[in-house]
VMD Tcl script that draws the C-alpha trace (Angstrom):
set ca {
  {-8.45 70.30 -30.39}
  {-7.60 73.63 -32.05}
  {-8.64 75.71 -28.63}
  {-9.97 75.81 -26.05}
  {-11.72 78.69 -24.18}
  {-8.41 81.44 -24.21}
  {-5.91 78.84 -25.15}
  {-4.89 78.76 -29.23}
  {-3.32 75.51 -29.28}
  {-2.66 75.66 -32.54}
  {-1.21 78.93 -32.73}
  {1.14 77.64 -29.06}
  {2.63 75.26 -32.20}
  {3.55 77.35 -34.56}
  {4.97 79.63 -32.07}
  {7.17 76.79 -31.19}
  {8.12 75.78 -34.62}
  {7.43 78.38 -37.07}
  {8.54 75.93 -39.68}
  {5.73 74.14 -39.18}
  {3.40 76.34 -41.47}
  {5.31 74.81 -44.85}
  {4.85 71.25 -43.86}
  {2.29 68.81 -44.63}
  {1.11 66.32 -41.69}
  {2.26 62.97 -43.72}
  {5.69 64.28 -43.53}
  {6.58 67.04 -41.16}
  {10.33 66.49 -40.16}
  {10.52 68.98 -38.01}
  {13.53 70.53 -36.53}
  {12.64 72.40 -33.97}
  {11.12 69.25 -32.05}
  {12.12 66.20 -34.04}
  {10.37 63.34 -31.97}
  {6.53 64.88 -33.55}
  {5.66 62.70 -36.36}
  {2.10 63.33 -36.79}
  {-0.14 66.15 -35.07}
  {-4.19 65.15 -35.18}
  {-6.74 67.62 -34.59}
  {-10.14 67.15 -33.63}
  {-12.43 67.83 -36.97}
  {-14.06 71.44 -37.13}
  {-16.00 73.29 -39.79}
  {-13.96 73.89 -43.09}
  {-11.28 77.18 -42.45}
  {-10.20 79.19 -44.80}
  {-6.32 79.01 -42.84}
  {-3.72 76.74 -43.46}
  {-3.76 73.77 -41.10}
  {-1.91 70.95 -43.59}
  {0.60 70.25 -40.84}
  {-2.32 68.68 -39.23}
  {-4.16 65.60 -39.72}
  {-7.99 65.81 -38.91}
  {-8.61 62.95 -36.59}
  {-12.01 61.12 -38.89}
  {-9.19 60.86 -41.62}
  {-6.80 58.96 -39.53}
  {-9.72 57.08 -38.23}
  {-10.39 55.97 -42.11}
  {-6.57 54.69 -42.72}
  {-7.60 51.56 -40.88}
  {-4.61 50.90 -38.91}
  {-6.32 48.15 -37.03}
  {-4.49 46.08 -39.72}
  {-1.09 47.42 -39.43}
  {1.81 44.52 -37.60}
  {3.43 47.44 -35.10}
  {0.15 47.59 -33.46}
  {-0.46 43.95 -32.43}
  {3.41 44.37 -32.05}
  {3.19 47.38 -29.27}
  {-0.02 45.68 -27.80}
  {1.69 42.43 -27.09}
  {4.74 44.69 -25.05}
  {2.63 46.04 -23.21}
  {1.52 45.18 -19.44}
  {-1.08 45.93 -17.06}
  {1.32 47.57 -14.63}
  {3.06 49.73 -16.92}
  {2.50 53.75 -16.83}
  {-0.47 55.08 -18.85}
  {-1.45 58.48 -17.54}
  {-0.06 61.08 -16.05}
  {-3.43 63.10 -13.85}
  {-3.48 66.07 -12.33}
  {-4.95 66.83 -8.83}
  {-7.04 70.15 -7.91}
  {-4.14 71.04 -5.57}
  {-7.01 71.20 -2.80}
  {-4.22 69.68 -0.03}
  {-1.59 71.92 -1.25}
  {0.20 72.42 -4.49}
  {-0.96 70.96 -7.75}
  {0.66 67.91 -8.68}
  {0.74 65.34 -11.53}
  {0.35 61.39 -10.55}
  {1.70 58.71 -12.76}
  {-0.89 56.43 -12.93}
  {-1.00 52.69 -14.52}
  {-3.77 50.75 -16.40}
  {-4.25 48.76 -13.17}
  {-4.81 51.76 -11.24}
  {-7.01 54.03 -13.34}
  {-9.31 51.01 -14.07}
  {-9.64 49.81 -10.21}
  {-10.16 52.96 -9.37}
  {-12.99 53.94 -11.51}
  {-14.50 50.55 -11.20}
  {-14.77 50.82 -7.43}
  {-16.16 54.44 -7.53}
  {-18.54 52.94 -9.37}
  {-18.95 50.36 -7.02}
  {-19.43 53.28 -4.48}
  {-22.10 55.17 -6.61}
  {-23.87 51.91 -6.72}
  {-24.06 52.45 -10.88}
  {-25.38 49.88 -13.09}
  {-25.82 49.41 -16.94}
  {-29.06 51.58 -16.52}
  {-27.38 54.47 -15.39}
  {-26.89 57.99 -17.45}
  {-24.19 59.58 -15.63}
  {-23.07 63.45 -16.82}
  {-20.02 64.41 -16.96}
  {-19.22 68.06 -17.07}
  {-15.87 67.97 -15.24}
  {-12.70 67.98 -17.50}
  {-11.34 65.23 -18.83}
  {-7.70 65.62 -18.67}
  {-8.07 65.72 -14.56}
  {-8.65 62.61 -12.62}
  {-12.14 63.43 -11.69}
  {-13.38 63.70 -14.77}
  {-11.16 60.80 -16.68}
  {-11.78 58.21 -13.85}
  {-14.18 59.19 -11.29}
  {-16.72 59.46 -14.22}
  {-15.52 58.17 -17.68}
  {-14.37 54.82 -16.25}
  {-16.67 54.23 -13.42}
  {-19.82 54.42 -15.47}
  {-17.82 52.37 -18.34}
  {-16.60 49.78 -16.21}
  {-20.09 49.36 -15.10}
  {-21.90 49.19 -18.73}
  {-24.02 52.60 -18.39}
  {-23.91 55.86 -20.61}
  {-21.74 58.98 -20.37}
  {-23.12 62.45 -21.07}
  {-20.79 65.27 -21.84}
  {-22.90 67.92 -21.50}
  {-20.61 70.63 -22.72}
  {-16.13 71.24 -23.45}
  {-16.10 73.77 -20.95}
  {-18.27 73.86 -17.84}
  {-21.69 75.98 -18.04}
  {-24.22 75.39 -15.21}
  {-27.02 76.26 -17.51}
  {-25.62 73.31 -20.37}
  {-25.58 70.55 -17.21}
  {-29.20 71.80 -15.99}
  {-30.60 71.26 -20.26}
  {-28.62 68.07 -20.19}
  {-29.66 66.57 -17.36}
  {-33.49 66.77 -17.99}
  {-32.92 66.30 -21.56}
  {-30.69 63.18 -21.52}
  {-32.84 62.10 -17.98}
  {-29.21 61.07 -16.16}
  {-29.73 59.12 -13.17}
  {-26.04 60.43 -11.49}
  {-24.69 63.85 -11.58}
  {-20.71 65.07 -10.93}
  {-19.52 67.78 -9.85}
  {-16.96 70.10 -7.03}
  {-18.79 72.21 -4.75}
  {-18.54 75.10 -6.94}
  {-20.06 73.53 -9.86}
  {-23.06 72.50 -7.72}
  {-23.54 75.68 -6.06}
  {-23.64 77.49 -9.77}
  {-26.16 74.32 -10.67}
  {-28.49 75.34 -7.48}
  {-28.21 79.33 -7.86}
  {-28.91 79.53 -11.19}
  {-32.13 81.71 -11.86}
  {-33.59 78.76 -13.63}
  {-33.08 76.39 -11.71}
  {-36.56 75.64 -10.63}
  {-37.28 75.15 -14.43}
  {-35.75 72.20 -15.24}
  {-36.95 68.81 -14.46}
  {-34.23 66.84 -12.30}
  {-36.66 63.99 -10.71}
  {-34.36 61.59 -12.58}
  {-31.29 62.19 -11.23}
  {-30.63 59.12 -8.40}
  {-27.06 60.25 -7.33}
  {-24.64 63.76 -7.16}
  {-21.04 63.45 -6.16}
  {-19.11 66.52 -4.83}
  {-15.53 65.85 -4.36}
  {-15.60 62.46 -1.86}
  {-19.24 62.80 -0.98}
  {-21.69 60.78 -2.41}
  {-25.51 60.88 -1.98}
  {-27.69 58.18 -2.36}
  {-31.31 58.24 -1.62}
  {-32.23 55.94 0.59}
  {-34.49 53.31 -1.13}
  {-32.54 50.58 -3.21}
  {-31.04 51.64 -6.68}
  {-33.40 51.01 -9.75}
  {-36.67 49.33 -7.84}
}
mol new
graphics top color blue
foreach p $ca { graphics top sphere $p radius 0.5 }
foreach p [lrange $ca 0 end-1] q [lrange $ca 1 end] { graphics top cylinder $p $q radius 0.2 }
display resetview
């Protein structure tokens, strides 16, 4: 994406490779770090600046590289145990930290939070937790996905007011969140506004609510 809140991403590149403003995304050759082949941004309104380096991601979705050999090629190298993301923890036992994580274990583990949250294909869960930390990624993307059910984003950015709207709008049945994110949910002053009868689970950190009669009748 271009930004995000305070961060210019975009501008963070050129700053690295000034170069970068005469080149054209199909053939950037760059210099300064030689290993980028092909930047893809996530499609925004028309701009009046100059963003050629970049591709916009709906036009590299419409080259249809489904077709091309090195992709069946790459896919048949690769293995369930080998290294596929690198997530971040909240630093909550001490200093932040990045775990190298493999298919295997990013999958089990959203599968059996799932398993945990009791979800089923009927469930709505929202999402408003980031999705480049394992909370967000796993803990919600792949434990409702594993299990066949929907995920909301309600917002990019966390806004207690956005999850409240989303979650009576979109009727989820499961809500995340930290205790922070909660705590904004319950203290904002319209709170009492918003319809939330459908919501069947909330999941603070590694506390998980269920009400007591059995999941979906």
């Amino acid at each position: 994406m271009r930004h995000f809140k305070s961060s210019d991403y975009t501008q963070m590149i050129r700053e690295l490779c000034p170069e970068i403003y005469h080149k054209n995304y199909q053939q950037l050759d760059l210099v300064e770090i030689p290993t980028i082949e092909r930047i893809i941004w996530i499609d925004e309104p028309a701009s009046d600046e100059n963003f050629n380096f970049m591709q916009k991601f709906s036009a590299w979705m419409a080259e249809g590289n489904a077709n091309d050999p090195r992709l069946a090629a790459r896919q048949a190298q690769l293995k369930n145990t080998d290294a596929i993301s690198v997530q971040f923890t909240s630093g909550t036992t001490g200093t932040p930290k990045g775990a190298t994580l493999t298919h295997r274990n990013i999958l089990n583990n959203g599968y059996f939070l799932g398993e945990g949250m009791r979800l089923t294909e009927e469930d709505r869960l929202c999402i408003p937790l980031p999705l480049y930390h394992c909370f967000g990624m796993v803990g919600g993307n792949l434990a409702i996905l594993t299990h066949g059910g929907c995920a909301v984003y309600p917002n990019d950015g966390f806004d207690p007011l956005t999850v409240l709207q989303t979650v009576e709008e979109e009727k989820c049945t499961a809500l995340l969140g930290v205790p922070t994110m909660f705590i904004a949910e319950l203290d904002h002053p319209e709170f009492d506004s918003f319809d939330l009868s459908s919501v069947l689970v909330s999941w603070a950190a590694l506390a998980v609510r269920l009400r007591s009669a059995p999941r979906h009748g």
